[in-house]
Structure formats: C-alpha cells, structure tokens
C-alpha positions, 0 to 999 in steps of 0.5 A: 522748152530748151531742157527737153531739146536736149533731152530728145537730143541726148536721148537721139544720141544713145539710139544712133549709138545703140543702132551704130554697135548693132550694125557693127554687130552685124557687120562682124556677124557677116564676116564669121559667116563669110569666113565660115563659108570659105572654109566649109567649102575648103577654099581655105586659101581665101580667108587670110583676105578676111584678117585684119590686113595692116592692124598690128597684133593680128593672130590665129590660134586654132587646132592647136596648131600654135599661134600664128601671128602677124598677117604672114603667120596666118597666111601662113597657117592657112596655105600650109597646116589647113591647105585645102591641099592638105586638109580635106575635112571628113566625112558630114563635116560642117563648119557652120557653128560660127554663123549659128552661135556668133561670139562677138564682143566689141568694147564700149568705143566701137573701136575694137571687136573679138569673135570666137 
C-alpha cells in the first residue's frame, strides 16, 4: 500500500510540474502577443513596460539596430530608433508572427525562459 502511495505521489509531482511549465508557456505566449499588439498598433512606447525590469542582462537586439542593453538600452531603443514618431510601419504591414509561431524555451528549473 504504502509503494503505491508513493508512486501516486511522485506520479502527481510529474503532472503538477508538467502542468506548472505549460502555464508558464502560456504565460510567455501571452506576453509575445501582448508585445506583438503594441507594436502592430505602434504604440512602440509602451513595450519597454514588457522587459524584465530589474533582471541584469536584459537586451534587445532587432533590426540590426545593434544591441541595446540594460532596462535603459531598450527604453532607449524603443523611443529613439523605433519611435512610433520615427517609424510608421508600411503599407500591409503585420506583426503577428510572434503570436502565430511563438518560439519559446524555458530551462529544465522553470527559473528562465527565451522567446524569439
């Protein structure tokens, strides 16, 4: 009795886990869409809001623009080379991708994730 009390727990453990990651999947998901929404509707402004705020190492490196890093470097980036003053996006222009083919990977921890 008690070796399949354990088994149920260890096997519960693995579920709660497997169901934690996907949530956290979800999660990440829903901020690349939120993010892909703000600058679809250039309200390019808003999406340094979206970075990590106080993680060290947080960076943007997009139309070869260079890397910008730190929480200032990509505030930066995002009210100078795409300000919504400066960039007006083109003519059928659609920034969805991110939300269509989300690219996100989080370590075996749940501690850390990347998104393209």
């Amino acid at each position: 009795m008690a070796e399949k009390l354990e088994a149920e727990v260890l096997r519960l453990k693995k579920q709660v886990a497997e169901l934690s990651r996907i949530k956290d999947y979800i999660e990440i998901w829903k901020l690349q869409s939120r993010y892909a929404h703000l600058y679809f509707m250039l309200r390019n402004s808003e999406i340094p809001s979206l970075f990590a705020q106080k993680t060290p190492g947080v960076s943007i490196d997009i139309e070869d623009a260079g890397i910008y890093e730190g929480i200032e470097g990509v505030k930066r980036f995002w009210t100078t080379f795409l300000s919504e003053e400066r960039y007006k996006g083109a003519p059928g222009w659609l920034a969805v991708h991110m939300t269509v083919n989300p690219i996100i990977e989080i370590n075996k921890d749940g501690t850390r994730a990347k998104g393209v």
